[in-house]
VMD Tcl script that draws the C-alpha trace (Angstrom):
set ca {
  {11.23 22.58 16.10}
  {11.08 22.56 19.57}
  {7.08 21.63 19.77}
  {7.95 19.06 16.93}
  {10.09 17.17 19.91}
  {8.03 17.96 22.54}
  {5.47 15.78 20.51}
  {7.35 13.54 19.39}
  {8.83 13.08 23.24}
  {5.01 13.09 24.52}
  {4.16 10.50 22.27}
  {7.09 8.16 22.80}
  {6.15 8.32 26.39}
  {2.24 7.84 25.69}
  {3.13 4.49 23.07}
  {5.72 2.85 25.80}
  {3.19 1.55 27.99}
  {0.66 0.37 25.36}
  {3.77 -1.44 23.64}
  {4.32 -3.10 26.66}
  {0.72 -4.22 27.27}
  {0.32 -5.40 23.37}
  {3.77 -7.81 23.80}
  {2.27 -9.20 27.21}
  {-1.06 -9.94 25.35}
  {-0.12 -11.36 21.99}
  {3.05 -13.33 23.27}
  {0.37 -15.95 24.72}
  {-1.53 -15.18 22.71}
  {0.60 -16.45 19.19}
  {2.82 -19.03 21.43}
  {0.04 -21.75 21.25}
  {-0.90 -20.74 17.70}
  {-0.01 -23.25 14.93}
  {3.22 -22.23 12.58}
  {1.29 -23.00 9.46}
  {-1.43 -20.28 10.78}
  {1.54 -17.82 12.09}
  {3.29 -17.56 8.15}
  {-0.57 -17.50 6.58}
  {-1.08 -14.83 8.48}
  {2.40 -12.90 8.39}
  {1.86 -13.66 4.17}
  {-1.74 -11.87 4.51}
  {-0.40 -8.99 6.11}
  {2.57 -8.49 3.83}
  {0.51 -8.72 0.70}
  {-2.20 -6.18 2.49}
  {0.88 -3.84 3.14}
  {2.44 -4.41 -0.38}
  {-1.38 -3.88 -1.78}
  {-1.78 -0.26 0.12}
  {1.58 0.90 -1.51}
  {0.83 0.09 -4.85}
  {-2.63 1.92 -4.43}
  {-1.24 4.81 -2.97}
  {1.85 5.30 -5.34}
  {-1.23 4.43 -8.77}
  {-3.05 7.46 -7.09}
  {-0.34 9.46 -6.47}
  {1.06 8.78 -9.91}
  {-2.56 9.56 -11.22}
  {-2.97 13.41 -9.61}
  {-1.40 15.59 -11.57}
  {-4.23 13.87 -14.06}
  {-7.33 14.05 -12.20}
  {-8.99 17.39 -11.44}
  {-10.59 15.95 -8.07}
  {-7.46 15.81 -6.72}
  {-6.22 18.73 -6.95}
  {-6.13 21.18 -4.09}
  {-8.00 24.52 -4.53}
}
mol new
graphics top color blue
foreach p $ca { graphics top sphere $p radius 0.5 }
foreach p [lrange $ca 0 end-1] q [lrange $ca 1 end] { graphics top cylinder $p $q radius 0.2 }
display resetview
């Protein structure tokens, strides 16, 4: 447990920084952007999202059925 926080402390303080740089790049980045463009995209990403969870919960659903998936 304790190397489980240690990580998870190690990487909190690794992702802080490049959190901070990502907002000060796409902030100026979107500002200037059209909101037509801003929901198209926000739309595309939802229904990419929503598309990998209903992949992963078919295959899921599907391995106790399919011999390739199962683990030696």
């Amino acid at each position: 447990m304790l190397m489980a926080a240690g990580t998870v402390t190690l990487a909190g303080m690794a992702i802080g920084p490049f959190w901070r740089l990502a907002r000060a790049a796409v902030v100026p980045l979107v500002s200037w952007l059209p909101w037509p463009l801003l929901v198209g995209g926000a739309l595309a990403a939802l229904g990419a999202a929503v598309l990998i969870a209903a992949l992963l919960r078919e295959r899921l659903a599907n391995r106790k059925n399919d011999n390739n998936l199962k683990h030696p």
